[in-house]
Structure formats: C-alpha cells, structure tokens
N, C-alpha and C positions, 0 to 999 in steps of 0.2 A: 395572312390570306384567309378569307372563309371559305371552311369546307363547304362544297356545295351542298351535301346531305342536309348539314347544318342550317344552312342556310333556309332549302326546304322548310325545311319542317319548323324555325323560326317565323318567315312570313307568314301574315295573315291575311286571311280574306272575309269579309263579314258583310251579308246581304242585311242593308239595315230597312223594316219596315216598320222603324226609327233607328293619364298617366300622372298620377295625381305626384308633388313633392311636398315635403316637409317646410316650414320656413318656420322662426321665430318671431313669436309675435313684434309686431309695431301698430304705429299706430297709421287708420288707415288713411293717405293722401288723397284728400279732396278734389276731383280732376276740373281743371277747366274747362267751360260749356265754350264748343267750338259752333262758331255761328255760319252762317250759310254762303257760299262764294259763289254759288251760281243755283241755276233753276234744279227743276227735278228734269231728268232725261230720261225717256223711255225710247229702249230701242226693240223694235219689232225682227228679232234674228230668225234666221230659218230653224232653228233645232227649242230658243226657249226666248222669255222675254225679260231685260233686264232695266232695273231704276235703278237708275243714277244718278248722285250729285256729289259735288263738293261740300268739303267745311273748311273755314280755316285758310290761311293765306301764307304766305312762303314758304320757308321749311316748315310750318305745323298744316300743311295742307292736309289733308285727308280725303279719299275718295270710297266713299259708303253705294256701296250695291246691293240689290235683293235681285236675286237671278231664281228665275221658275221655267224649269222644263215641263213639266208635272203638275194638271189640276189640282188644286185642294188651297189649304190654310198652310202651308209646308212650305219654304222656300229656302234657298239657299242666301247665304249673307257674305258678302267681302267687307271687309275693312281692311284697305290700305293707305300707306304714308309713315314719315319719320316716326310721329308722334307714336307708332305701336310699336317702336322697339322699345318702351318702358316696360311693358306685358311679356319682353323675352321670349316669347315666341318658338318654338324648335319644329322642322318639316314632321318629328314626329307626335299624335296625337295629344293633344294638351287639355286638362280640364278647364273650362272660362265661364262665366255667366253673362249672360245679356240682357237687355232688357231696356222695353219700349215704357218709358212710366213719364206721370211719376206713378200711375194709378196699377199698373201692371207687376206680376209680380217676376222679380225676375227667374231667371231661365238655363238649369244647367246645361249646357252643352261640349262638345269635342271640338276643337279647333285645329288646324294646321298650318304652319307657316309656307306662306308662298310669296308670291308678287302680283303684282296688276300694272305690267308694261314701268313704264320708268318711278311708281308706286311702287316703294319695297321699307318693311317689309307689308304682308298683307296677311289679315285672319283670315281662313278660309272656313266656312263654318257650314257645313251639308244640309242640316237639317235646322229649323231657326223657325218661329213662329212673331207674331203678337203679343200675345197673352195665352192664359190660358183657356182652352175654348169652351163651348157648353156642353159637349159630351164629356169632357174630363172633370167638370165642375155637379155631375149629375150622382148621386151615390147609387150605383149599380153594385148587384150580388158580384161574385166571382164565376167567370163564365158568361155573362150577360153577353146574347149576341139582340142586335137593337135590329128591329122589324124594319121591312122597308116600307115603301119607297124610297130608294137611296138615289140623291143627284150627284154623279161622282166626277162631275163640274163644278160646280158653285162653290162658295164659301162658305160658314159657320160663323166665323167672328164679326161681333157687331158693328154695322156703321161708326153707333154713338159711341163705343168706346174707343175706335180708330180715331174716331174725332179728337178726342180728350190725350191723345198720346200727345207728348211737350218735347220729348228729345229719347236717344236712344243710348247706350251705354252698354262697352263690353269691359269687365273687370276678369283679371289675374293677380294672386299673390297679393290683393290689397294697393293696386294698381289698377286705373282705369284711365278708357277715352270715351270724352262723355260729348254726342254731337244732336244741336237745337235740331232736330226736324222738322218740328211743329206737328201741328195736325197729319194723322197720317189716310185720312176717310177717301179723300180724293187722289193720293199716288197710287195706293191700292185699288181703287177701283178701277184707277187706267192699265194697272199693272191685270187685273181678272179680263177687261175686256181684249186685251193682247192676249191673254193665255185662252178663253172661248175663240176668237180668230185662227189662233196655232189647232186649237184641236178639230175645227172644221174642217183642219187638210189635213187629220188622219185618215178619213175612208168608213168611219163610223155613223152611228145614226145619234146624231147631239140631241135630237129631242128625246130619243127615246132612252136617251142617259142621264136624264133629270129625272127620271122616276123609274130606275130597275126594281124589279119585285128579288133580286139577288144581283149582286157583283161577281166577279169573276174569283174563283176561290181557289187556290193550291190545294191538290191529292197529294204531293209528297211534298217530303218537306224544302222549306225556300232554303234553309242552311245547308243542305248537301248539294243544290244546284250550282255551285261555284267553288271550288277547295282550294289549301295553299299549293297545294301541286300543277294549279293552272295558273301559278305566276306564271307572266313572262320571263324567259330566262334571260334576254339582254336586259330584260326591266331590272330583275333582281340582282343581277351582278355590280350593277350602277347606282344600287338603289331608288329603284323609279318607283314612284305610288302615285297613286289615281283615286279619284271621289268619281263614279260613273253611273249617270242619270239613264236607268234606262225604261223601257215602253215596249213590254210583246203584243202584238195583237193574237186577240186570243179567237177561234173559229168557235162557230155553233157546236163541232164535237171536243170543243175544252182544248183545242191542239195550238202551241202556240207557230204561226205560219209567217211572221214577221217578226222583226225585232229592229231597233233605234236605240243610239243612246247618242247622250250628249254630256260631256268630259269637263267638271272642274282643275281638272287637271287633261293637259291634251297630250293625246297619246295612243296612237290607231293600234298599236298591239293590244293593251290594256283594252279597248274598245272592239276588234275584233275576238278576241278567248269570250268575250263578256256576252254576245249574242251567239258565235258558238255553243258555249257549253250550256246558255239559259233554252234556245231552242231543242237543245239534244235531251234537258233531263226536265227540265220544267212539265208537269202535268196538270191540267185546269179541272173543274167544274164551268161550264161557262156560263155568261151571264144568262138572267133570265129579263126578258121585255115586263110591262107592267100584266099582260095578260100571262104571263107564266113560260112565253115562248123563246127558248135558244135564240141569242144575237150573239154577233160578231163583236165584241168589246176589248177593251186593252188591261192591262195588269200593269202596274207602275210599282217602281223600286228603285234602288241605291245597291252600288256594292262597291265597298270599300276596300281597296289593295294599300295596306300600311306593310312597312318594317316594325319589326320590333325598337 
C-alpha cells in the first residue's frame, strides 16, 4: 500500500508554458507510410477545435488528431490504433519525437498513453508544433523580450512550408508510425479559422488582440500557482493524471476574474482544483491595447498532473 505522505510528495504538478530508458543498440526499423482512409474532419466543439482523419485500414487503422483549445502555433496531437503498441507506450510520461517532414525537423517531446474511444492504445502528446517556427529560428541575446505589437491570435508558421509537409511521424526506441498527410497549408488553416470563431465567444476584444502594445504577464511565479499537494485525493489513490488546457481572463487591474479549461484527460476534479487554485494565486500585469491602455485579455497555459 502507499503511504499517503508518500504518495504526496511523489506526485507531480508542472504548469507547462511548454522518462527517458536505456535500450541497446539495433538497427533502426523503417516504418510503413500508412496512407489515408478517409477526409480530414474538423469538428467545431464548444471548449477547442479538433482534425481528424484516419490512416490505414483494419487492424493497422490509425486515427491522427490535432486538438487546439488555445490560439497560437501549439497544439495538442493524438495518435491512436493498434499499430502504436510497437512504440510501448506507458500512462506515465515517455520521451518521443515527431515530426511533420520530410523538410521539418523533427521534434522532442512528452507523450502519454491513453485511448481514443475503441482506438487503443493512443499517444497523447500536450504540446506538439509543425516545425520550427521564426522566433525560434531568429538568434536572440539571452533575455530578449521581442517588441510588440503582439497578435496573440494568429499564427507564425509559413503557409509555404505547411504546404510542402508530405506525411507526419512519431518515433520511440527506434520504432515508428509514419502517416501520408500530404500537404498540411489547407487542414491548418481550417483548423485557425475554427480557433478565431472559438475566441470570439470569449468576451474579449479580437481586434484589439492582433496588435497588443504588451500581453498579459505573470507578477509571481506560474510554478507555485498549482502544487503536488492539490492533487486530487480520489485522483491520486487511483492513480488518475490529467493534461489540462486552461484560459483566465485576466481584467484591466491584472486580476484574474474567470477561468475555463478544457481536459485531455476528462476529469472535473482535476479541472475544478485547476481554476480554484489558478484564480486564488495567479497575479497579472494586464494587457495593454495598441495605444498603451489596460484591456480585459486572457493568459493561456497547461498544467500537467502525472505520477511518478
């Protein structure tokens, strides 16, 4: 049995605003390019907007999603179906690389195993891009904060290099699933004009968030706003974990007076602590309009409840 002290202080909580093993070498299997079984879907949900298609036909089906609660180049990525149990998968945090190419470079990131409805098992992967975008590819000092006007709608990454993506791939331990997408200029841009729709029913001013003269900034820090001690305690005795998207709105005097989230993992305990404790301790500077003046704006984030 675990102590529950133990236990405590084991959990963890990490607000991301972004478990490695050992193997012996082999050599690496070439994965099969799974080709497309149906359109692209985009479904317009009340919390975020999500693409979807199939690859692949019987048991090597696969169902590839990009799910966006949250403006930006950032999105959340599933990969589910048989064919990911070669990748070995574990519910706890796993190193993987992805990547949209052949011209992109690929992309460390964190995965977790889950499912997608009768799609098991499934990568679950929080944070997930394109490529890499043009402020990362820019050589900035250390410290560089980048002048605005800031659109904190829009996108960064190029049409033309959306274009030129061929197929998408996640690799583990020398192990991959490799799915044709084809061109990606046109699912993305259906997937931005669903996410400008979504943020038109926040209550904010969209125009005047394509040109903030400053966004909205944290006074104390975003890692103390969420601890392991606000696990859920039915969560943690079960081992429950949550990836959770969430959205303060933040008022003219920095105060955050709302809060939304929406759950790669669904779970209203996990989702209720999570607007709790962001409203109780979160502190803003709030945004400023292009002439200089206090608006009502939003703060978007991630915070991740894993086991060790």
């Amino acid at each position: 049995m675990i102590d529950r002290k133990t236990a405590f202080k084991a959990a963890a909580v990490m607000i991301i605003a972004s478990a490695a093993f050992s193997y012996g070498a082999s050599a690496k299997q070439e994965p099969a390019l799974l080709q497309p079984s149906s359109s692209w879907n985009l479904n317009y949900a009340e919390k975020n907007c999500r693409l979807m298609r199939t690859f692949g036909e019987g048991e090597d089906k696969v169902v590839f999603a990009i799910e966006q609660a949250l403006p930006g180049d950032h999105f959340s990525v599933i990969v589910a179906g048989r064919p990911m149990r070669s990748l070995y998968l574990k519910p706890s945090p796993e190193d993987v690389q992805i990547q949209f190419g052949p011209f992109e470079d690929a992309t460390d990131v964190t995965a977790v195993e889950g499912d997608l409805g009768e799609f098991k098992p499934a990568a679950i992967i929080s944070m997930g891009k394109l490529g890499t975008l043009p402020s990362e590819a820019e050589d900035r000092p250390e410290g560089y904060v980048a002048p605005g006007p800031f659109d904190v709608i829009g996108r960064t990454f190029p049409d033309e290099r959306a274009a030129q993506i061929e197929w998408f791939r996640i690799e583990r331990r020398r192990r991959a699933v490799t799915l044709a997408t084809g061109p990606m200029e046109k699912p993305i841009a259906a997937l931005q004009k669903c996410m400008e729709d979504l943020v038109s029913t926040w209550g904010i001013d969209v125009a005047a968030h394509r040109e903030l003269s400053r966004r909205v900034e944290p006074t104390n820090d975003p890692g103390n706003w969420i601890r392991s001690t606000d696990y859920p305690v039915s969560e943690l005795w079960k081992g429950g974990q949550a990836i959770i998207k969430f959205r303060l709105t933040v008022n003219e005097e920095g105060l955050p007076v709302d809060c939304d989230v929406s759950g790669l993992t669904d779970s209203a305990e996990f989702a209720e602590i999570s607007c709790a404790r962001l409203k109780k301790r979160a502190r803003f500077e709030p945004a400023l309009d292009v002439n200089g003046e206090p608006i009502t704006s939003v703060y978007l984030g991630t915070v991740r409840f894993q086991m060790p």
